[in-house]
N, CA and C atoms as an extended XYZ file, in Angstrom:
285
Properties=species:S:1:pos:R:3:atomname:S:1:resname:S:1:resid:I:1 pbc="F F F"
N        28.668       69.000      152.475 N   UNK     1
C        29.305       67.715      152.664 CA  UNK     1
C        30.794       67.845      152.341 C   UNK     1
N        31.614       67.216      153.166 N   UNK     2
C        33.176       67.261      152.758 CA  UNK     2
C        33.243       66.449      151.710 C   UNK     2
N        34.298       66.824      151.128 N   UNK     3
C        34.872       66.327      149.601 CA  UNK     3
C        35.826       65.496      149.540 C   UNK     3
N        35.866       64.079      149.867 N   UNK     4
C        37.171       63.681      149.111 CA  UNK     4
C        37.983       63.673      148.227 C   UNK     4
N        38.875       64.094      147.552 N   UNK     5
C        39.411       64.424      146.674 CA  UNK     5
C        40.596       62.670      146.651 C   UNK     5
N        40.107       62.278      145.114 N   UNK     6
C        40.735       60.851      145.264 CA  UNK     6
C        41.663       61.399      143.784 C   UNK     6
N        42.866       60.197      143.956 N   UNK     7
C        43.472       60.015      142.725 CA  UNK     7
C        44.153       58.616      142.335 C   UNK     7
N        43.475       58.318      141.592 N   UNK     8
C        44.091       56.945      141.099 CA  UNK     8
C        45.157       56.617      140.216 C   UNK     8
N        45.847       55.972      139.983 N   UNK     9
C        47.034       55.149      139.451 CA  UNK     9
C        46.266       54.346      138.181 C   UNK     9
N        46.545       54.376      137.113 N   UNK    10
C        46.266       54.087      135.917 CA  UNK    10
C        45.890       52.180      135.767 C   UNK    10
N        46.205       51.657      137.574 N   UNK    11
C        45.758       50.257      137.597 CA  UNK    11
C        46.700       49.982      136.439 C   UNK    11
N        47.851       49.698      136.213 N   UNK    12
C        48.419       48.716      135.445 CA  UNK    12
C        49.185       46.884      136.058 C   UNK    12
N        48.755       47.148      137.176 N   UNK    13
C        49.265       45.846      137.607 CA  UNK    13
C        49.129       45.815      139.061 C   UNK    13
N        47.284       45.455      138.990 N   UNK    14
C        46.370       46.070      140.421 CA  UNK    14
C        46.526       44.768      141.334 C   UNK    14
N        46.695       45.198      142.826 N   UNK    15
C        46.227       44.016      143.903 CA  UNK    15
C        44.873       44.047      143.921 C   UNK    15
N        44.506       45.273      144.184 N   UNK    16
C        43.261       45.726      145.005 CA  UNK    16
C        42.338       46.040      143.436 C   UNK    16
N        40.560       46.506      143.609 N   UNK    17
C        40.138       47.304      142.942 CA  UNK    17
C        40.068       48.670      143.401 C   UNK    17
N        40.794       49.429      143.380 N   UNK    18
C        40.923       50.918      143.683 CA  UNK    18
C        39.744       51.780      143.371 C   UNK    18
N        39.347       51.748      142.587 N   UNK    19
C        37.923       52.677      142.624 CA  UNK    19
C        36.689       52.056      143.809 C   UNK    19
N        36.540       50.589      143.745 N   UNK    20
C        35.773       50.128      144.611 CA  UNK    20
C        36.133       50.633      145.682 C   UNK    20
N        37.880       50.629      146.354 N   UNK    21
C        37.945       50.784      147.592 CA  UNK    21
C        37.933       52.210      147.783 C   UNK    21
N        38.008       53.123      147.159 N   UNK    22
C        37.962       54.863      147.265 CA  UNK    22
C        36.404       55.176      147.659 C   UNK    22
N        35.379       54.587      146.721 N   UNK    23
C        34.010       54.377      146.818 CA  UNK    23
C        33.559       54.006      148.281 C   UNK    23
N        33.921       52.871      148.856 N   UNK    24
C        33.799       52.364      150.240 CA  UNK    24
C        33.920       53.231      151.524 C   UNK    24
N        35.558       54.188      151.105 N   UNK    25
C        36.206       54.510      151.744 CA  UNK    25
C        35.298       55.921      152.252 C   UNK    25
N        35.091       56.714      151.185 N   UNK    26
C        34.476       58.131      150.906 CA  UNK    26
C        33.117       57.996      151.454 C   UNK    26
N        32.286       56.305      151.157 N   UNK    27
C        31.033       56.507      152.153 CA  UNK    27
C        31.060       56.467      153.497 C   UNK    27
N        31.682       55.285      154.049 N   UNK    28
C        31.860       55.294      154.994 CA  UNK    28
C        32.226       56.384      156.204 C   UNK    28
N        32.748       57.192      155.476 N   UNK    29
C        33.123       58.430      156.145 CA  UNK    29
C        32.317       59.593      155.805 C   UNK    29
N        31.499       59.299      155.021 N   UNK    30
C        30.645       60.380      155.203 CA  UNK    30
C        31.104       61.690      153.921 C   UNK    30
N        31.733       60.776      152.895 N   UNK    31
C        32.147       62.077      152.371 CA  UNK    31
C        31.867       61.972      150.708 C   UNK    31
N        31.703       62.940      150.351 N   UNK    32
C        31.647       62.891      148.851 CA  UNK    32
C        32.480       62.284      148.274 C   UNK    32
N        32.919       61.936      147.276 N   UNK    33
C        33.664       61.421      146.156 CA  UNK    33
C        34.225       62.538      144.823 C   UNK    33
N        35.153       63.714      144.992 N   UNK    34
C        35.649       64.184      143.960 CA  UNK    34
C        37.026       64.164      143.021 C   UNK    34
N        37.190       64.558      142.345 N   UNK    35
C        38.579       64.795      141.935 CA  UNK    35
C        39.405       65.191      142.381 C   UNK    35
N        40.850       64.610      142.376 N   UNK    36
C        42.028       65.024      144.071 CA  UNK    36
C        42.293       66.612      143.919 C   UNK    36
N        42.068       67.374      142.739 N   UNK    37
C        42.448       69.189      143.097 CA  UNK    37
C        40.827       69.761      143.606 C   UNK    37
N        39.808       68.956      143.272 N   UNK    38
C        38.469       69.415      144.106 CA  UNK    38
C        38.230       69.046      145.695 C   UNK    38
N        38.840       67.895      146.026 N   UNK    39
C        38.508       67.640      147.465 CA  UNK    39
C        39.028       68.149      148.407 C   UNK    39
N        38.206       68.431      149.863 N   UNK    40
C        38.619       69.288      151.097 CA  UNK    40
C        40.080       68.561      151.794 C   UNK    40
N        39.808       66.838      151.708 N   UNK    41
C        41.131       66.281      151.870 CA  UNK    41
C        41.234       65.076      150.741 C   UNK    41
N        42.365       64.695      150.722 N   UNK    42
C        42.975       63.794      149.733 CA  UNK    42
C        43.348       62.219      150.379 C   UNK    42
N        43.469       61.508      148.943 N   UNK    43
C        43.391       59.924      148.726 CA  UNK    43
C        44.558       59.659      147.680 C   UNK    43
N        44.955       58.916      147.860 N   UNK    44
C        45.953       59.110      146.554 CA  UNK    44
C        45.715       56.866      146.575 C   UNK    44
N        45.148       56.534      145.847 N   UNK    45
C        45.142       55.037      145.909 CA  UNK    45
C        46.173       54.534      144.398 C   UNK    45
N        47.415       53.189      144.650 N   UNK    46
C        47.897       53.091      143.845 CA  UNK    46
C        47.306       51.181      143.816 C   UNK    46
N        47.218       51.215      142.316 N   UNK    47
C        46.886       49.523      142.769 CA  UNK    47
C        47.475       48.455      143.029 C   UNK    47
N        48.840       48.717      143.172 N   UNK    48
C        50.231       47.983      143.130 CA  UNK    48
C        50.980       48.808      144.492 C   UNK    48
N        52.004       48.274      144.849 N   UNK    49
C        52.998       48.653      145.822 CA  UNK    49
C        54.308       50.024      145.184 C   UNK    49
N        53.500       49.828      143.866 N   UNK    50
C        54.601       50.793      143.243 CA  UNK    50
C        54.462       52.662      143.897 C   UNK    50
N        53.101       53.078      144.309 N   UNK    51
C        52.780       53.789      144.445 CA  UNK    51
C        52.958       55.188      143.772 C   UNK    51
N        52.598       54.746      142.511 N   UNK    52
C        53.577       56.024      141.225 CA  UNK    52
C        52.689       57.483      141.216 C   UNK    52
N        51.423       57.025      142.404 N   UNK    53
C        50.581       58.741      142.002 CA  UNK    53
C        51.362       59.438      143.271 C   UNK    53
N        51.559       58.593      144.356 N   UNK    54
C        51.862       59.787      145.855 CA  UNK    54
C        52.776       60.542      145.306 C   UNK    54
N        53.891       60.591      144.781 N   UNK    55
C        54.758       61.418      145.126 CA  UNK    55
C        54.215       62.696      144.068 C   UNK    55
N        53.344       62.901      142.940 N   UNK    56
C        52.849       64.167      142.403 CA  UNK    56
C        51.568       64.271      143.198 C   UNK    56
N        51.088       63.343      144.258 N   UNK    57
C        49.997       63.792      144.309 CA  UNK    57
C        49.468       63.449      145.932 C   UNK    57
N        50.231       64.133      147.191 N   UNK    58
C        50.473       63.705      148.316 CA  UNK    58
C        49.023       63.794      148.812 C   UNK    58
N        48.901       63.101      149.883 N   UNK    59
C        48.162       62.395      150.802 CA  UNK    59
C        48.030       62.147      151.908 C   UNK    59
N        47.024       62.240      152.821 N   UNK    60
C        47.481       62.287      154.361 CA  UNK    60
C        47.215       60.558      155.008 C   UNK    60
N        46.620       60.111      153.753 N   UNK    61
C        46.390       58.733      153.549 CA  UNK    61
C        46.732       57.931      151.990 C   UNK    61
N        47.431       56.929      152.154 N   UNK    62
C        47.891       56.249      150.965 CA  UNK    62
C        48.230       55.224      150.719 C   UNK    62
N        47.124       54.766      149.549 N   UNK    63
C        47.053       52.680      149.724 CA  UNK    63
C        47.927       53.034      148.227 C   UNK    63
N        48.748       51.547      148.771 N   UNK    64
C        49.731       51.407      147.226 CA  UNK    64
C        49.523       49.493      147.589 C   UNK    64
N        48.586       48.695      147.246 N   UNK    65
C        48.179       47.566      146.729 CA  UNK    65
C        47.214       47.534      147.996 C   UNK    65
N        47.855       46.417      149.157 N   UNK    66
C        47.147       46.221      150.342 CA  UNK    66
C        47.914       46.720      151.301 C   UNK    66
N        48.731       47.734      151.188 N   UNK    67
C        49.470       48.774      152.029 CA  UNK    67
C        48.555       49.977      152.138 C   UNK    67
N        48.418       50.498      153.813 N   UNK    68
C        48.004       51.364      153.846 CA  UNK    68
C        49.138       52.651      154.756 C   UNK    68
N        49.571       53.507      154.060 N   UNK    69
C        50.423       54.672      155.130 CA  UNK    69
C        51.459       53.456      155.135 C   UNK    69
N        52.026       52.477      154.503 N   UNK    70
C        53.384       51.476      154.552 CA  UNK    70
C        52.810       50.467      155.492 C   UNK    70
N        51.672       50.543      155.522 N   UNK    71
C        51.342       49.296      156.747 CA  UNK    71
C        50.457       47.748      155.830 C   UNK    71
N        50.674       46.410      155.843 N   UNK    72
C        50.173       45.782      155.019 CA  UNK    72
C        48.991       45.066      155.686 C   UNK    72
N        48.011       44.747      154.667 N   UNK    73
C        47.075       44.528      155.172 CA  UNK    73
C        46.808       42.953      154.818 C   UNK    73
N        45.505       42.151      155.037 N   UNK    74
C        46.052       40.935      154.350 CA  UNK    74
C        44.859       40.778      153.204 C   UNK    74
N        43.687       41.632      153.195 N   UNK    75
C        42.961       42.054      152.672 CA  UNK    75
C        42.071       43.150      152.264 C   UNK    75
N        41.544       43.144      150.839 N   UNK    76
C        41.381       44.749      150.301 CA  UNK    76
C        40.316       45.153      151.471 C   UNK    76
N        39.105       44.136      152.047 N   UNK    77
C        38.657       44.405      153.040 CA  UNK    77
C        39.114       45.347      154.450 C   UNK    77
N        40.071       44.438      155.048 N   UNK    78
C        40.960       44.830      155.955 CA  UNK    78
C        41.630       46.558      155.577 C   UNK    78
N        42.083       46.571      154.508 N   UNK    79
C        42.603       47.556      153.778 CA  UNK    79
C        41.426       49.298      153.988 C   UNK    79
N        40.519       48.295      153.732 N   UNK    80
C        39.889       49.954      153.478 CA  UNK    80
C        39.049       50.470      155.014 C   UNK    80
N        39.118       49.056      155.870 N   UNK    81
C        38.580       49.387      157.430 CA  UNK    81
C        39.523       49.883      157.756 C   UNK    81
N        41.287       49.606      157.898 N   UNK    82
C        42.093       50.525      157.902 CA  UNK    82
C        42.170       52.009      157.315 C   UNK    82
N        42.129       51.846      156.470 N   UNK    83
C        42.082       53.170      155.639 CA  UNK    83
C        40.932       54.055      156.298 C   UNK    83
N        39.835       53.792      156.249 N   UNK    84
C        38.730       54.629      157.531 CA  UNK    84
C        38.858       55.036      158.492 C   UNK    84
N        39.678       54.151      159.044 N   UNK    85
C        39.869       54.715      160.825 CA  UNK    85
C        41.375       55.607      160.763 C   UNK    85
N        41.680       56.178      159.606 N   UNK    86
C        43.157       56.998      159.779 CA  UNK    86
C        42.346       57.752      159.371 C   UNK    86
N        41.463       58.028      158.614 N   UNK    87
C        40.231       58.999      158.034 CA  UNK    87
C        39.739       59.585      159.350 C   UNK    87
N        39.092       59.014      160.069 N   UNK    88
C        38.646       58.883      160.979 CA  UNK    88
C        39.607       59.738      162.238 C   UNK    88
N        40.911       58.918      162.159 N   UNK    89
C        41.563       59.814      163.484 CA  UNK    89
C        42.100       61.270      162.839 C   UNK    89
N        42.335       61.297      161.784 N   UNK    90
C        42.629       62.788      160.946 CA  UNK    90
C        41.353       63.835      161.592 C   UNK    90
N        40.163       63.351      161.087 N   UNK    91
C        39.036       64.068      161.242 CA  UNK    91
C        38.674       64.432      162.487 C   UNK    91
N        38.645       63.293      163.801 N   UNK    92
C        39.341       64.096      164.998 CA  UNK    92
C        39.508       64.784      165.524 C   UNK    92
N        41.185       64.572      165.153 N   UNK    93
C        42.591       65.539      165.606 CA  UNK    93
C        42.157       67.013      164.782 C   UNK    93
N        41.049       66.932      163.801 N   UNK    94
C        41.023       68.365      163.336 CA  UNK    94
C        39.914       69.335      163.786 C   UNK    94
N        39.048       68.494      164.902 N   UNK    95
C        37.563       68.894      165.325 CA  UNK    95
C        37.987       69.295      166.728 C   UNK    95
């Protein structure tokens, strides 16, 4: 099974619940749930717009509140069906 490799932001001043939406994100796609230096690809979720994990900890996908890749969403819902289908076209473009 592929590995997501997630990393979260210490949630100090969350929009979203970030573990819920990493959880969502990783089933939906079919993928495990690991730690961001164990997974085959990476997550970097921040719970705020501040986005203080991407820049130590890059991503080919990256929610910083209800932003996904700089795009806003209007819900954490919305947010993580977004977030799937860039999962989704990554996985793809790599098959």
């Amino acid at each position: 099974m592929t590995r997501l490799g997630v990393k979260l932001c210490g949630n100090c001043n969350p929009e979203i619940n970030s573990m819920s939406a990493a959880r969502k994100i990783a089933a939906d796609i079919g993928m495990q749930l690991v730690p961001y230096d164990e997974g085959d690809i990476t997550l970097t979720v921040s719970g705020c717009i501040s986005s203080c994990v991407y820049e130590k900890y890059p991503s080919p996908v990256q929610i910083q509140g209800l932003m996904v890749n700089g795009t806003r969403c209007a819900s954490q819902k919305e947010l993580v069906e977004r977030a799937i289908e860039e999962y989704r076209r990554i996985i793809h473009d790599c098959t």
